[in-house]
N, C-alpha and C positions, 0 to 999 in steps of 0.2 A: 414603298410606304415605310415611314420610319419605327423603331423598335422603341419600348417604351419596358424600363425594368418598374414593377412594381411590389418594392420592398415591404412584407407583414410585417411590423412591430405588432410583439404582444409582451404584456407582464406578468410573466410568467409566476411571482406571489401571489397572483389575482387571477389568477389562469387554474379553468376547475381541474384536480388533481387528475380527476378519471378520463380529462381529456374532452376532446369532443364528442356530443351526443348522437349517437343514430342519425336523428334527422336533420341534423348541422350537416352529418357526412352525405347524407342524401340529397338534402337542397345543395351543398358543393358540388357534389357529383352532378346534379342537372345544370346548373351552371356552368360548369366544365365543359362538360359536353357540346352545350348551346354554343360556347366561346370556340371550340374546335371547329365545328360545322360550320362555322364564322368565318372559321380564317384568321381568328385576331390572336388566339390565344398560343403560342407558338413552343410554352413550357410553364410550367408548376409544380411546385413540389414544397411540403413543409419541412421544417428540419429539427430534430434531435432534439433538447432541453440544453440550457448551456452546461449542463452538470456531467454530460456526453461530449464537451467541448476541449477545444484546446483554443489560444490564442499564441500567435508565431507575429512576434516584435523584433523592428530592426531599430533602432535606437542606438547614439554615438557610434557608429561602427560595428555594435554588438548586435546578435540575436538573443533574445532570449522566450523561452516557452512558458505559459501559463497551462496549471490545468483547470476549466471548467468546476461547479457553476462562477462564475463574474457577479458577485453580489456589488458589486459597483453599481453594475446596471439596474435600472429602473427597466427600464424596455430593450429588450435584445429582438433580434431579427427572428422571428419566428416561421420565416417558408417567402417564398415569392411567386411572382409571375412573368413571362414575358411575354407581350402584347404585340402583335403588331396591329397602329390603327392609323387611319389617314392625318389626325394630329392629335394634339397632347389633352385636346378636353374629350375625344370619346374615348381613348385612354382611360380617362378621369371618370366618366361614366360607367368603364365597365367595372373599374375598381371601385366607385361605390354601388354595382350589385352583387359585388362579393362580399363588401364588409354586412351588403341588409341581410344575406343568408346568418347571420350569428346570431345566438340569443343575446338578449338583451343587457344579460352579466356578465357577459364581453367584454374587454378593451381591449380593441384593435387597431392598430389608425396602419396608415398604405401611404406610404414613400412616393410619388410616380417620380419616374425620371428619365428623360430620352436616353437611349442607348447611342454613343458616341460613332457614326461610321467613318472609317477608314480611317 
């Protein structure tokens, strides 16, 4: 079955300071879980604020390092998923029962995208 990355954008200016609530983490966690027992859900994990970031650029021949936050960004990656599901629209479905677990002052939007084999 093929793998399916499912990238969280969030905007982090508009993103509640204190984080997620109790029962964001709880409806997550049942979901999680469902996705496990499933078989589809193969990894997740959210990640750090970009202000915990770095950014590693290869340009003209050169590297160079940014430090965190990227106020560039309007939406940076906020956590992902990997899926595995028979094709790219129940994929699609189980990434929109991730984004319903979110209140409603939310913005989230999810990347799907097949994972490339071999």
């Amino acid at each position: 079955m093929p793998r399916y990355l499912s990238l969280v954008q969030i905007d982090e200016s508009s993103a509640p300071a204190e984080g997620p609530s109790p029962e964001l983490m709880q409806r997550m966690g049942e979901l999680i879980e469902e996705m496990t027992k499933a078989g589809v859900l193969l990894d997740t994990a959210g990640l750090t604020p970009t202000a915990q970031g770095n950014r590693v650029r290869w340009e003209g021949g050169q590297l160079s390092v940014t430090d965190g936050p990227f106020t560039e960004s309007k939406e940076v990656v906020g956590g992902y998923a990997i899926i595995q599901a028979k094709d790219q629209a129940e994929a699609i479905e189980w990434t929109k029962r991730f984004l319903k677990v979110h209140e409603e002052h939310w913005t989230v939007t999810c990347e799907v995208r097949q994972i490339a084999e071999g």
